[in-house]
C-alpha positions as CSV (number, residue, x, y, z in Angstrom):
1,X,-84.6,-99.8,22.8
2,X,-85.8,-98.4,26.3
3,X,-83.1,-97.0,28.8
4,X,-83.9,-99.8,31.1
5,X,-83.1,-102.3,28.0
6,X,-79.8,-101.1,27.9
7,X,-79.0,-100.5,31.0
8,X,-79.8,-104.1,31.9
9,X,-77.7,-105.6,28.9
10,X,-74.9,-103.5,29.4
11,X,-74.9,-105.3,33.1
12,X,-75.1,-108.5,31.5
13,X,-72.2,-107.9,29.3
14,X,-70.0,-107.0,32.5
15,X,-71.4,-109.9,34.4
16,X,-70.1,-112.2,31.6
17,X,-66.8,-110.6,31.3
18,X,-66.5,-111.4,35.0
19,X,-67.5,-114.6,35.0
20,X,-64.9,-115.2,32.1
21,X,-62.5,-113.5,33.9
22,X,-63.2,-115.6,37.2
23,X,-63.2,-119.1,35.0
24,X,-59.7,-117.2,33.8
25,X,-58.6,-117.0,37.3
26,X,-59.6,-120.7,38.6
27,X,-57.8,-122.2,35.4
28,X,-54.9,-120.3,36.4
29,X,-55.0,-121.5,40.2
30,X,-55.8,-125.2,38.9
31,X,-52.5,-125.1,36.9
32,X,-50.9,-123.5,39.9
33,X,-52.1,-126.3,42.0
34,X,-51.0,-128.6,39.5
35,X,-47.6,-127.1,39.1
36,X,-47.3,-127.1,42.6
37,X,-48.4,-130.2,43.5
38,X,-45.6,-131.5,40.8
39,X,-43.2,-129.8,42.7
40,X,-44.2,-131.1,46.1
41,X,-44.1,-134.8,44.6
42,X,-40.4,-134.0,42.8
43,X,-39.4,-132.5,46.1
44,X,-40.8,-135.3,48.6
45,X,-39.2,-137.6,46.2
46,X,-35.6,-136.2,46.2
47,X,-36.1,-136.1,50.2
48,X,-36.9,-140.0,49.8
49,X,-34.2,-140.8,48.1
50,X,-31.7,-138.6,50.3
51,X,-33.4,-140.2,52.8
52,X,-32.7,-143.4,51.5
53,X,-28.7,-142.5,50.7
54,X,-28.4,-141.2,54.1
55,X,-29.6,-144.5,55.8
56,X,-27.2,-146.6,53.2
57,X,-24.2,-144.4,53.7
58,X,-25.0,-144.7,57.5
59,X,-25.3,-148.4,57.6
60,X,-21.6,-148.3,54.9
61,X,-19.8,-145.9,58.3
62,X,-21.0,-148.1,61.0
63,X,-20.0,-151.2,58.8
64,X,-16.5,-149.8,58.5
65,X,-16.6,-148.5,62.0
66,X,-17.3,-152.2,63.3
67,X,-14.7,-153.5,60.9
68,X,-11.9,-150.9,62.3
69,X,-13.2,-151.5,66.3
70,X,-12.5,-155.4,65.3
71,X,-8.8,-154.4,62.9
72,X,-7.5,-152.5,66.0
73,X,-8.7,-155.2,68.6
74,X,-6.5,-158.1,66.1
75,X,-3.5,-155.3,66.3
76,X,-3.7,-155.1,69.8
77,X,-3.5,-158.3,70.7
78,X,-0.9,-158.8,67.7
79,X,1.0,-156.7,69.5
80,X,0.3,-158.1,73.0
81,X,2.0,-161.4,71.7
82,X,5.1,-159.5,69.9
83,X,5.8,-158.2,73.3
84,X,5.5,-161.4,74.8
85,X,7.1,-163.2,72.0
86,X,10.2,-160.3,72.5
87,X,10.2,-160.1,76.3
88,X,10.4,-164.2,75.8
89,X,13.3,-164.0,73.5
90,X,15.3,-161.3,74.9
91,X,15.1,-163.3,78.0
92,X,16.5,-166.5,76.3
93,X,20.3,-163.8,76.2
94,X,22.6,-163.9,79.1
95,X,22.9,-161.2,81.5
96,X,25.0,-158.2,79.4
97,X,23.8,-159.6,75.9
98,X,21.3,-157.4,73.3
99,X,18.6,-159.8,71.4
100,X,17.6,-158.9,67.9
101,X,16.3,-160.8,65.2
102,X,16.5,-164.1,66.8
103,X,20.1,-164.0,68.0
104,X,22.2,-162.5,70.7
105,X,25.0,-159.6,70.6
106,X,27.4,-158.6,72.9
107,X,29.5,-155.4,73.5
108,X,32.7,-156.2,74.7
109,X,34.7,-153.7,77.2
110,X,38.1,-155.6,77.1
111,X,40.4,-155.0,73.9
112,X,42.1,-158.0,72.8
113,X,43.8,-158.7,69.0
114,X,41.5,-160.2,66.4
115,X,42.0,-163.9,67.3
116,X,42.0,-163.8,71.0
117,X,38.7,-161.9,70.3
118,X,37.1,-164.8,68.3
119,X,38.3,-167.4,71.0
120,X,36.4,-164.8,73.4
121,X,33.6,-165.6,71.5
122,X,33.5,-168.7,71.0
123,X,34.0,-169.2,75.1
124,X,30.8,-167.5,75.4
125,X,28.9,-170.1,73.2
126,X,29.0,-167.7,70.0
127,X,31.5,-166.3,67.4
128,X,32.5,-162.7,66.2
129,X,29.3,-161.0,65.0
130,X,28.4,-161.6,61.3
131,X,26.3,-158.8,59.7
132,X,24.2,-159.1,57.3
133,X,21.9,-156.6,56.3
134,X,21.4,-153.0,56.9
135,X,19.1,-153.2,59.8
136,X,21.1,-155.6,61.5
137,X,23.9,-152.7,60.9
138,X,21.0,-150.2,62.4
139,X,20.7,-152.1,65.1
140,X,24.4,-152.4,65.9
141,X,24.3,-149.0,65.6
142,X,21.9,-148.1,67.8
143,X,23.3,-150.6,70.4
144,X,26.8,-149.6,71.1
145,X,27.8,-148.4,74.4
146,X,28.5,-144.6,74.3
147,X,28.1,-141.7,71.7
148,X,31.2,-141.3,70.0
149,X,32.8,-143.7,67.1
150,X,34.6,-146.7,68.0
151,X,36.3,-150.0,66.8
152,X,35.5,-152.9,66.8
153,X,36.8,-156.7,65.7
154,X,34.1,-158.7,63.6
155,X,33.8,-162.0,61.5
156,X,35.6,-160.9,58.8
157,X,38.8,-162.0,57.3
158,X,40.7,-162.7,53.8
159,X,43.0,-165.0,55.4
160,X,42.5,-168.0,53.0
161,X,42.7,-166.0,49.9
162,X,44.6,-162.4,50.3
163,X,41.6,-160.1,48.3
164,X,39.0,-162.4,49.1
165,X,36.6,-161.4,51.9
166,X,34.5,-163.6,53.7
167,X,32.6,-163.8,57.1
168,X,33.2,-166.3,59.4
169,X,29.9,-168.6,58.0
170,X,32.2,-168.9,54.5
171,X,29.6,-166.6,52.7
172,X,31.6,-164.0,50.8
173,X,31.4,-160.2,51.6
174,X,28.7,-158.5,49.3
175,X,30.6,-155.6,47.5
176,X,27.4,-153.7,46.5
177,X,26.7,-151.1,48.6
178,X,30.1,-150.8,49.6
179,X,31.2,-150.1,53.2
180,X,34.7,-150.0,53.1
181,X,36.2,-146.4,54.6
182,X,38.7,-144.2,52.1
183,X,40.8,-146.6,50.2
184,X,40.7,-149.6,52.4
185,X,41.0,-152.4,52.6
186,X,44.8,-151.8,51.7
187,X,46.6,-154.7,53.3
188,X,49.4,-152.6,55.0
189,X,51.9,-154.6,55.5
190,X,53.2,-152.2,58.1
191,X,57.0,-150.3,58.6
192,X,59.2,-151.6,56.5
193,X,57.5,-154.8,56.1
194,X,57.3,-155.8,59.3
195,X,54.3,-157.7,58.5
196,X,54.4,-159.8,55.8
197,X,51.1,-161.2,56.2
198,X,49.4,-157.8,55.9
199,X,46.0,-156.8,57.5
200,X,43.7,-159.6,56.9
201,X,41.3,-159.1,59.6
202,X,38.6,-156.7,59.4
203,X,36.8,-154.0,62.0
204,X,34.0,-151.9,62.4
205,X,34.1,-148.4,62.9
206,X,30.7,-147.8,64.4
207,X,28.8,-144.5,66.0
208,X,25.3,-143.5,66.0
209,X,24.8,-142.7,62.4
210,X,27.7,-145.0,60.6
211,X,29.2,-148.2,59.7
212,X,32.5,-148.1,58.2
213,X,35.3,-151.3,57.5
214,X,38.8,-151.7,57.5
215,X,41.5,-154.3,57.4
216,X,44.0,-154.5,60.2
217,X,46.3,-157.0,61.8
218,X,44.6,-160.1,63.4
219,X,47.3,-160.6,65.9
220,X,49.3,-158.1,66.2
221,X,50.3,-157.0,70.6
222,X,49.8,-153.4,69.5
223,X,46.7,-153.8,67.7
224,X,44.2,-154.5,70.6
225,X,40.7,-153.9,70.0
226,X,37.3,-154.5,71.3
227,X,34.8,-157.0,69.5
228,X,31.2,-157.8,69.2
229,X,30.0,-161.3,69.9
230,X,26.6,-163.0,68.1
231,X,25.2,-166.1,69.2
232,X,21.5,-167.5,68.5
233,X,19.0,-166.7,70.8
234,X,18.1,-169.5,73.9
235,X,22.5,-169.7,74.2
């Protein structure tokens, strides 16, 4: 074999080695084309569907948005008729009277003994206050005149039956919680038992952050008291 005969195979040889090599090289950029264009399709469709989440989660806040805007329009005018349900029923109480609850209370300045309290009352078109539940008892308590504690006469007596407390209404005094102060009520029946009868009328101590009961005489000169009136609202 020539020089020239070798030369020129040896050249082929290298040729085909480079043209396997370059078929090496375009396989490799076809699966890197393919790889990629798998990842462009995975990644436009996670985009798709965040685009899709992100228009249903949008649509969900302005949904709830509407439905607040229309909750705090009902509360507002909910609250525009309270007032004007309140301002209408506190002006149904006579000048110096408190509404709450549908009735009508009244501080009084004057002391006076249990029963000339009630008959007080009852010339005003109501009767000593009844109370009932602990926020009527807040709102007593947040209604009195003045900071400091004071007494006052209410509905409540054991006249009928000594031991046997009842409101003027004929509903019996609820033991449970129970409001009566130290060991009262103890039916003194005073200095050498100069009252018989013993204390069958009951009173309030009431401040800013109590309400406390005791028994005292109902008509006893010396035993003069204020009283709070109630009377349903529209008196």
């Amino acid at each position: 074999m020539g020089e020239g005969e070798r030369n020129y195979k040896t050249e082929k040889e290298k040729l085909a080695n480079e043209l396997k090599e370059m078929k090496r090289s375009i396989e490799q950029v076809k699966e890197e084309k393919e790889n990629l264009t798998s990842e462009l399709q995975i990644t436009k469709n996670t985009m798709d569907e965040r685009e899709r989440n992100y228009q249903t989660e949008k649509e969900k806040l302005a949904n709830e948005l509407k439905e607040i805007n229309r909750c705090m329009q009902q509360l507002q005018a909910e609250k525009e008729n309270l007032t004007k349900t309140l301002k209408m029923k506190s002006d149904h109480c006579a000048q110096g009277w408190k509404f709450f609850s549908g009735k009508c209370y009244y501080f009084s300045t004057d002391e006076e003994t249990w029963n000339a309290s009630r008959n007080a009352c009852v010339d005003k078109g109501g009767d000593l206050v009844i109370v009932t539940s602990p926020m009527e008892q807040d709102f007593l308590k947040r209604s009195k005149p003045g900071s400091r504690s004071e007494f006052y006469w209410i509905g409540l007596t054991d006249a009928v039956v000594e031991g046997e407390w009842h409101w003027l209404d004929g509903t019996k005094l609820s033991q449970t919680p129970r409001y009566w102060t130290g060991n009262e009520p103890d039916d003194w029946k005073g200095d050498q038992n100069a009252h018989p009868e013993g204390e069958d009328c009951a009173v309030m101590e009431l401040s800013s952050d109590s309400y406390l009961l005791l028994d005292a005489f109902c008509n006893e000169e010396s035993k003069k008291l204020k009283h709070v009136c109630e009377a349903k609202a529209g008196m």
